[in-house]
C-alpha positions in Angstrom: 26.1 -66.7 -68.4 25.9 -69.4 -66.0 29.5 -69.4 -65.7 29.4 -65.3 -64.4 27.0 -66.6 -62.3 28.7 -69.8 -60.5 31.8 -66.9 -59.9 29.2 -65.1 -58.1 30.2 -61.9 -59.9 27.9 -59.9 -61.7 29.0 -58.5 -65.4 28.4 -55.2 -64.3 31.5 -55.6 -61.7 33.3 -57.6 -64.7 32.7 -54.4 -67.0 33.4 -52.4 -63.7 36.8 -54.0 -63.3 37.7 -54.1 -67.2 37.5 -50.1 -67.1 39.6 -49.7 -63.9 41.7 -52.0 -65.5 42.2 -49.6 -68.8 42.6 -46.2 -66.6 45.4 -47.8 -64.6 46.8 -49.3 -68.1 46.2 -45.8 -69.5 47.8 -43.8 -66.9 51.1 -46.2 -66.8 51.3 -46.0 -70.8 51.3 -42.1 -70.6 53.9 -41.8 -67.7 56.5 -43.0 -69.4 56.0 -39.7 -71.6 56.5 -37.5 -68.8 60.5 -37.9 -68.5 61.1 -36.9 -71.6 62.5 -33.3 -71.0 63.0 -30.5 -74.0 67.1 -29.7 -73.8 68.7 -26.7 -75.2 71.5 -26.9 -77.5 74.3 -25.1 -75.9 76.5 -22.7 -79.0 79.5 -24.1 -79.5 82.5 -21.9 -80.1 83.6 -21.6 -83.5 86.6 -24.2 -84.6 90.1 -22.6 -85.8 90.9 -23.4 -89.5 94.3 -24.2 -88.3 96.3 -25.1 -85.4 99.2 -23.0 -84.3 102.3 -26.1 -84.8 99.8 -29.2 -86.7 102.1 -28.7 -90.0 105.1 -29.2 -88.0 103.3 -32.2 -85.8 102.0 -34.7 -89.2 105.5 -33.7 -90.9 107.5 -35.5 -87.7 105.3 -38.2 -86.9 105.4 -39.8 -90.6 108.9 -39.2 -90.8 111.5 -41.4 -88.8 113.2 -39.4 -86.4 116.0 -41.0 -85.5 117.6 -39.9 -89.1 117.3 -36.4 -88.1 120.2 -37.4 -85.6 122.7 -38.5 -88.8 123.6 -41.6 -86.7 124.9 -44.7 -88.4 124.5 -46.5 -84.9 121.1 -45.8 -84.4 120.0 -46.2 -87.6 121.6 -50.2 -87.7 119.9 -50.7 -84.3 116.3 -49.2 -85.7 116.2 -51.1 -88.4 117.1 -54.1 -86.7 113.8 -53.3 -84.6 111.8 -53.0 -87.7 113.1 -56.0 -89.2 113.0 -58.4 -86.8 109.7 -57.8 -84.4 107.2 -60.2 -83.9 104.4 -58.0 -82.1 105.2 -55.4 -85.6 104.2 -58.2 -87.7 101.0 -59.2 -85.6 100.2 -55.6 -85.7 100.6 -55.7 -89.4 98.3 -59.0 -89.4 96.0 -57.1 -87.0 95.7 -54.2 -90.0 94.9 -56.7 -92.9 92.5 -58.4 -91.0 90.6 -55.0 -90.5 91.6 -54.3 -94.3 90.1 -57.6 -95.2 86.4 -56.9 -93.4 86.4 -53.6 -94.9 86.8 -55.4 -98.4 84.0 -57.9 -97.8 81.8 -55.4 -96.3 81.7 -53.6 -99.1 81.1 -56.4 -101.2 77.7 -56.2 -100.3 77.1 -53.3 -102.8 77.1 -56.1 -105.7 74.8 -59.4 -106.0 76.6 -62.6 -105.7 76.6 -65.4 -108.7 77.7 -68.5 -108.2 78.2 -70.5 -111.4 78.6 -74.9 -110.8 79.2 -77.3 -113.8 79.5 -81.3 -113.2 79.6 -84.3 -116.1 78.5 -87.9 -115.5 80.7 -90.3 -117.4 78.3 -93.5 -117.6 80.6 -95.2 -119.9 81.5 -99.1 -119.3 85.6 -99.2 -119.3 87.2 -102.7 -119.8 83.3 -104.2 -120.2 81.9 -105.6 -123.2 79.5 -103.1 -124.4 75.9 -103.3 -123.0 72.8 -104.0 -125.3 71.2 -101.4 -127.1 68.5 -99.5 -125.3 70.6 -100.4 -121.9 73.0 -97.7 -121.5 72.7 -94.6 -119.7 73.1 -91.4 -121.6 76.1 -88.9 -120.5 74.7 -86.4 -117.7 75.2 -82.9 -117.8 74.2 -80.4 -115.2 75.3 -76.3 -115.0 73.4 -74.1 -112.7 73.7 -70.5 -112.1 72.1 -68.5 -109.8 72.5 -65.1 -108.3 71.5 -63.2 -104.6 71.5 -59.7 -104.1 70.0 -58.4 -100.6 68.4 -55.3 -100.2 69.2 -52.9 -97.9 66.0 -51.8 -96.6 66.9 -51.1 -92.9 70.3 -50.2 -92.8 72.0 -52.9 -91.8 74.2 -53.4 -94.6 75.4 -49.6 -94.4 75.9 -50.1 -91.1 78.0 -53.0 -91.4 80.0 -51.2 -93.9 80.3 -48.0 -92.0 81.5 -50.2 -88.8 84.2 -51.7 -90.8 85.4 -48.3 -91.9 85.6 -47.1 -88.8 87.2 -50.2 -87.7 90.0 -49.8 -90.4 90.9 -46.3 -89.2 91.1 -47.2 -86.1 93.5 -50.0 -86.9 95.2 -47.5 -88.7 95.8 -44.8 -86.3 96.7 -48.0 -83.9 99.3 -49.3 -86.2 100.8 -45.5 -86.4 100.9 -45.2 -83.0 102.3 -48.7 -82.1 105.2 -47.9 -84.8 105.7 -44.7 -82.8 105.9 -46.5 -79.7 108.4 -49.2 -80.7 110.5 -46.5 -82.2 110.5 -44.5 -78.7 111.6 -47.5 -76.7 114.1 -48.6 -78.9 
């Protein structure tokens, strides 16, 4: 205790401090509870089965309306759109990439093997053959192995629930980018 002592504080005023020290840590650790506030849910009003004109709505937005017209002319000049568009075909590239991370994100449901064979010629070509007890013997060499990881925290759901989402998003993008170009053409 000479050390306590040199400080010229007693370890009564250490102990003092120490406990002073806990309340205030105490006191600031249970604040933080006493934001949290209990909410009501609020009833939401029951959702119709149907709405009054969706049939009509999905029939004409997957169908292309500028046949409905019976116009040779603007039939020509759609398809020409269609065909020759570069943003349509990034838009499709934009899609395949989404399709292509929803594929590998599920690939995570399965292990992974990976399966490697190599051969080791130690032959002598064009040499004299070597003495007995001098040569090499062939080598051979497979190897398989396998990884599978767990999903303990969610991550892996996650990832694949992300890239679902992702997908129908690209989707309803895509839809709506082929409804655009159709308009301003």
């Amino acid at each position: 205790m000479p050390i306590l002592k040199k400080c010229g504080e007693s370890s009564e005023m250490i102990i003092m401090n120490l406990r002073y020290f806990a309340i205030c840590l105490l006191i600031i650790l249970f604040s933080g509870c006493a934001g949290w506030r209990s909410f009501q849910e609020v009833e939401t009003p029951p959702m119709p089965d149907q709405f009054q004109h969706s049939e009509t709505v999905d029939r004409f937005v997957d169908e292309p309306w500028w046949q409905s017209f019976s116009d040779d002319n603007l039939n020509s000049l759609m398809e020409e759109v269609f065909e020759s568009n570069l943003s349509l075909e990034q838009a499709f590239a934009r899609f395949d990439r989404l399709h292509a991370g929803y594929k590998a994100a599920n690939a995570s449901w399965f292990p992974t093997f990976n399966l490697s064979a190599t051969y080791q010629d130690n032959g002598f070509v064009g040499d004299p053959p070597p003495q007995v007890g001098t040569m090499s013997p062939d080598n051979y060499d497979v190897r398989l192995s396998t990884r599978y990881e767990v999903d303990f925290w969610g991550k892996l759901s996650a990832n694949r629930s992300a890239a679902k989402e992702d997908l129908l998003a690209g989707q309803a993008d895509l839809r709506a980018f082929l409804i655009s170009l159709s308009a301003q053409s």
